[in-house]
N, C-alpha and C positions, 0 to 999 in steps of 0.2 A: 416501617413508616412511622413519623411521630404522631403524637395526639394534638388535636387541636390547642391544647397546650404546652404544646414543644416548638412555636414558629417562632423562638430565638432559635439561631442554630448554632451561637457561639460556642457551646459547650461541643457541638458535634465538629468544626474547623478544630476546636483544639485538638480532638481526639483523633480526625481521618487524616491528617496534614502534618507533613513535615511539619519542626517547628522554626526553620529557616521558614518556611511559606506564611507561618501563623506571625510571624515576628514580621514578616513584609508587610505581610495586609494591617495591624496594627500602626505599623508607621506610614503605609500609605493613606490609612484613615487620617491619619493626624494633620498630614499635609494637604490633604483634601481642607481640614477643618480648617486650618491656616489661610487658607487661601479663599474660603468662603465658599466652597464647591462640594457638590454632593456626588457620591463614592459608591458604585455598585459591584459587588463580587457576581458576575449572570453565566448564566447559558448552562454546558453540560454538567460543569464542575458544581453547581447548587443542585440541580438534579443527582447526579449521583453521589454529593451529600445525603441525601435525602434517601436513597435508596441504600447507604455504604456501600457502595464500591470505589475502589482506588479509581483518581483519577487526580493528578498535579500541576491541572494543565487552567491557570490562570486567568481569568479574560475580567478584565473591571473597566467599566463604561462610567463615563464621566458626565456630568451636567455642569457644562461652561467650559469645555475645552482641557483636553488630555494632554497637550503637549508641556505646560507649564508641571505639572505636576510630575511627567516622565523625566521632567529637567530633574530636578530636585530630587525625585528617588534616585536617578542615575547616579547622581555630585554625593548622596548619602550613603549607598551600595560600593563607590567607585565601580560601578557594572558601565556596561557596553551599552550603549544608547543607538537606536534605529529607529528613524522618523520619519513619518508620511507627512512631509504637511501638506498637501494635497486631501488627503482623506483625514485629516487630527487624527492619527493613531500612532503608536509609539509601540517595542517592546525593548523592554529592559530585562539583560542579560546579567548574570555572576554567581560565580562558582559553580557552574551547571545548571542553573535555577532560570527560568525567566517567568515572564509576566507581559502580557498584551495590556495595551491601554488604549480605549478607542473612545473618544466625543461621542456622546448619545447624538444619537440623529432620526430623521425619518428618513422614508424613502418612497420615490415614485417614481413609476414603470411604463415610459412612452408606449410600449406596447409588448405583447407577450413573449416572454422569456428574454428580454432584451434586458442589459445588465441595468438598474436603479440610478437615478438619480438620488444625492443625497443630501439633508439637508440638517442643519445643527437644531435638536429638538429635547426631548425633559426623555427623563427617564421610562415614562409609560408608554410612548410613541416606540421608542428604540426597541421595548418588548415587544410589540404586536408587531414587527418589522421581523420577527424572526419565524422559525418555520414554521412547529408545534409549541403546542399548551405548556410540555413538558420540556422543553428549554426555552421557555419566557419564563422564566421566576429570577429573582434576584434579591442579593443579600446585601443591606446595609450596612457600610466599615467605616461609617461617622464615629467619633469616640459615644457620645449620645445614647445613640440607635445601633451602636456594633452588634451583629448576629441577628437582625430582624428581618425576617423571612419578608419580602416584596411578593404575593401572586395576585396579582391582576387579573387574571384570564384562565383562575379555576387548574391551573396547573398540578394541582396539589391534591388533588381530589382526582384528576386522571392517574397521576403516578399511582394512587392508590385503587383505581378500577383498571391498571395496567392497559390504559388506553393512549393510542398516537392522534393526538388532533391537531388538525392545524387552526389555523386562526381565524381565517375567514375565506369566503366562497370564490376567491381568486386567487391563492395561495399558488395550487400549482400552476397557474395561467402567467402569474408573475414570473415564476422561478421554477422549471420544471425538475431541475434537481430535486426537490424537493420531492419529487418521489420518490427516488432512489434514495434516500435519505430518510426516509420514513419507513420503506423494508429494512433498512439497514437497523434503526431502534428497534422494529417489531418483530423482528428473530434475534438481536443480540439480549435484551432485555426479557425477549418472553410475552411478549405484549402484545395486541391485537389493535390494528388502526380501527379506529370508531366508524361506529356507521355509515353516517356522515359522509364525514372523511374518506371512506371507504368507495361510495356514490361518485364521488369529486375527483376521484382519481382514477375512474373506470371514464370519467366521462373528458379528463384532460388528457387523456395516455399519452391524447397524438400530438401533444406541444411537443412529445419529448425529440419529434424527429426535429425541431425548429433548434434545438442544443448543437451547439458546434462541436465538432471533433473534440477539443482539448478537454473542454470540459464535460465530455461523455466519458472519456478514455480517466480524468479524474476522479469522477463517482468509482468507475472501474475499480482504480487505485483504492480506494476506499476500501469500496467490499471487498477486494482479496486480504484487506489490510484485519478484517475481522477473524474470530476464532473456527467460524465453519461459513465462511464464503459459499457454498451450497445451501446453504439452507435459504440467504437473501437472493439465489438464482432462482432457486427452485420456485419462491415466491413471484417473482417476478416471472415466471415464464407462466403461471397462473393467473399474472392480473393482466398480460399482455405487453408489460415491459421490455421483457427481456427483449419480445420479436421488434423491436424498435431499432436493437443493433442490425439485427438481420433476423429474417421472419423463419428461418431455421434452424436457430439456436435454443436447445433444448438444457433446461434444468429438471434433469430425470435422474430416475437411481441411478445409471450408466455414471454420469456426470459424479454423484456423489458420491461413488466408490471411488472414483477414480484419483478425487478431491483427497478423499481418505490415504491412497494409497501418496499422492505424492506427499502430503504431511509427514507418513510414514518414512520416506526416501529419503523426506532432507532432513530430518530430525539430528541434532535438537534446533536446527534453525528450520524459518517459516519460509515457504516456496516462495519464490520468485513473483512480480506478478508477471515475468515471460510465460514462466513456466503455467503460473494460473490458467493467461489468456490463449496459453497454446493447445492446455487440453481443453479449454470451453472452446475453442473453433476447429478444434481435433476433424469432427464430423464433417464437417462442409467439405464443399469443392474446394480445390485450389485455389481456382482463380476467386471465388466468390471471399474466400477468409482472405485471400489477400485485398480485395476491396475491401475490406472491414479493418484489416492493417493501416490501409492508406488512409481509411477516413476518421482512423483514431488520432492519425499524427503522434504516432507512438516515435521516442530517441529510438537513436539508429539500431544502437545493441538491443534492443527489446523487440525490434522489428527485423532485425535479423534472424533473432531465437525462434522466434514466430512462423517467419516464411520456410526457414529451415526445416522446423517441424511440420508445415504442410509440405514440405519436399522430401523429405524422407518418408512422412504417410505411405508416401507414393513408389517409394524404392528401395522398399525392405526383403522382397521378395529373394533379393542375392545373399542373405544374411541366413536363410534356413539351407542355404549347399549344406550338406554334410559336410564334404570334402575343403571347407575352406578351412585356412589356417588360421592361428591370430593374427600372425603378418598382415595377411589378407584384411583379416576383421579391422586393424589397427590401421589400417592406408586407404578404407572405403569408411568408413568414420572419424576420423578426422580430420576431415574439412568440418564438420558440422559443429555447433554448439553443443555444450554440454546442457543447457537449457531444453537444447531441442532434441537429445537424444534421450534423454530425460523424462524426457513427452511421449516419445515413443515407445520407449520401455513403460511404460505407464498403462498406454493407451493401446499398443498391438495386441492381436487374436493370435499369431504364432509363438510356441511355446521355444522353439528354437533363434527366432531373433530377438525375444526378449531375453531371451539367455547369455545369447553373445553381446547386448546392446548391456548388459548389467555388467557382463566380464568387462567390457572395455569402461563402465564407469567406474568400477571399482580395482579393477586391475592394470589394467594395458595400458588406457590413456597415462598415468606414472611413469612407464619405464621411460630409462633413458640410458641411456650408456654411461658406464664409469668412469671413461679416457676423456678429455676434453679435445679439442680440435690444435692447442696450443701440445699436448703429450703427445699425441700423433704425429705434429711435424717436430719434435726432439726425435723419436722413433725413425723418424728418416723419411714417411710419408709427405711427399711431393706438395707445397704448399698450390693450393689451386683447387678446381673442381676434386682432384680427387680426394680431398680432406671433408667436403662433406657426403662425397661418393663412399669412404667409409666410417663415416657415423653412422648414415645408413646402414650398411653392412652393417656395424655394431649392432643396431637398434633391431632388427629384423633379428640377427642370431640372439637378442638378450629374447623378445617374442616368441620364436620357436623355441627356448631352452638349450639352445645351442649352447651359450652361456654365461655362467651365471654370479662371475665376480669380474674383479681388475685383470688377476692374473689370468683368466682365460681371455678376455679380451686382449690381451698385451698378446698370448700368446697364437692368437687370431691372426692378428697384426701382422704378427713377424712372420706367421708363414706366407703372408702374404705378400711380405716384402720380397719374402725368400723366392717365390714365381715370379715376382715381379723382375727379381735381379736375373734370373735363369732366362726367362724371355727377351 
């Protein structure tokens, strides 16, 4: 953290920041000053300045109107311009790089958890509009005042007693994300929400059921989007959160091994959030996780992966036959998603259908045959049902090791034309 004498933080943008981003905000400062408008770099990215952690992700609030000034960095950049004028927000796009631009504003809340009202307002109004102490700060990019630490609201003094506060005693009444949002800082960070704080949101839990699907199933998205997504469950299932999705959903060791193991599975890429949300509803009922499906308003494929994996929960039991083959294993798996067998190998108690359920991720579901359906009818095979009556054939002898290149398949073929012509 800096010293009371370190609330320039120019020297630290130079040093944490691309210098394509340092070279943006330098002439987005400029054009702010041109135009008579004042220029704030806010939110996460000044907080995790301030902590160094990587973080490129640009947000600068304007006092007088955002959209003028997206013009002109656009026409300067030659970048990709997108504009709300509805809301004066802008972000500008180039070379991989962008940058949000939003009007400072205030906002007011007809009533609890109901999206704001918003209104064109100074730069101090816009901070206390946000959730916690510790992203309400913001940085000066006037040529002037460039790197001049803005905290208003003691921000800077929590990042330094690693505390989550919000702003004031209706925060989560206005915006009940804002709990979820607040575990989500206070296990990524290391951090503990303040007392307070802590009081205020044992006593608003229950706003969180007044949240709409989409934007439940978003927070969701969120937290899986973190490095150990269990740890802001496990939180949550302590402050009463969690049971807002459904009052049986546990963030327990069971859960965090499990979290553990799928990491391990898909590595080097991060799980799915199917795959997340199929092993956090592992445990429930069928029918009850599929209520929690439908009230997420989860896309189709991710609601598919889901109900799959409560379907199979339920119809593993044929997967421990001794006597079954891969054939077998390869024609009773897939119908199903790889997401959601995924979950089950994850998540089952038997040691023989997590066995088979790993063979066909990592083996079976691949094969395919070597002839295509266009070599087959050169070969003589009757164009019609029977061309993909033997793919089939192929694909089942490549499963059992029957076998195990072209030319055995070719040679497959031909005997089989050879009964076919005898009959």
């Amino acid at each position: 953290m800096p010293s009371v004498e370190a609330l320039n933080l120019a020297s630290r943008i130079q040093k944490q920041l691309p210098p394509e981003l340092v070279d943006f905000l330098h002439l987005a400062g400029e054009v702010a000053r041109q135009q008579g408008k004042g220029l704030y770099l806010v939110g996460g990215v000044v907080r995790d300045l301030l902590l160094e952690r990587r973080n490129f992700d640009l947000d600068l609030v304007v006092e007088g109107g955002a959209l003028e000034i997206a013009e002109v960095l656009a026409e300067k950049k030659q970048a990709r311009l997108v504009t709300h004028q509805r809301f004066g927000t802008a972000t500008v796009s180039w070379d991989g790089w962008s940058a949000d631009l939003a009007t400072a504003r205030s906002e007011t809340y007809a009533r609890a958890c109901a999206l704001p009202t918003v209104n064109p307002s100074a730069i101090g109004d816009d901070l206390f509009r946000r959730d916690f102490t510790i992203n309400a700060m913001a940085v000066e990019l006037s040529p002037e005042r460039y790197g001049a630490l803005l905290d208003l609201y003691r921000g800077l003094a929590d990042l330094s007693n690693k505390l989550v506060r919000v702003l004031h005693d209706k925060s989560f009444i206005d915006d009940a994300t804002r709990i979820w949002r607040g575990l989500r800082y206070e296990q990524r960070l290391g951090f503990r929400l303040e007392e307070k704080t802590l009081r205020l949101l044992e006593r608003d839990v229950s706003y969180l059921t007044m949240l709409s699907g989409d934007r439940v199933r978003h927070e969701l998205e969120l937290v899986f989007k973190e490095a150990y997504p269990e740890k802001v469950l496990r939180r949550a299932a302590e402050l009463g959160v969690l049971a807002s999705i459904h009052p049986s959903l546990k963030g327990d060791g069971w859960l965090n091994a499990k979290f553990r193991q799928a990491r391990k599975s898909c590595s080097p890429d991060r799980p799915s959030f199917g795959l997340y949300l199929a092993l956090l509803l592992y445990r429930l009922p069928r029918q009850e996780g599929e209520k929690v499906v439908s009230s997420l308003r989860l896309r189709k494929s991710t609601a598919r992966a889901v109900q799959d994996a409560l379907d199979l929960k339920e119809s593993l039991e044929p997967l421990s036959i001794p006597e079954w083959t891969p054939g077998e294993v390869y024609a009773y798996l897939i119908p199903y998603t790889e997401e959601a067998i995924r979950a089950a190998m994850i998540a089952c108690d038997s040691a023989m259908a997590r066995e088979r359920l790993e063979v066909f991720l990592s083996r079976l579901r691949h094969v395919r045959p070597s002839l295509s359906g266009e070599e087959l009818k050169r070969m003589g095979v009757p164009q019609g049902p029977e061309i993909k009556q033997m793919l089939d054939h192929l694909l089942e002898a490549r499963l059992e090791g029957k076998v195990s290149d072209r030319t055995d398949e070719r040679e497959l073929v031909e005997r089989w034309l050879a009964g076919a012509k005898k009959s």
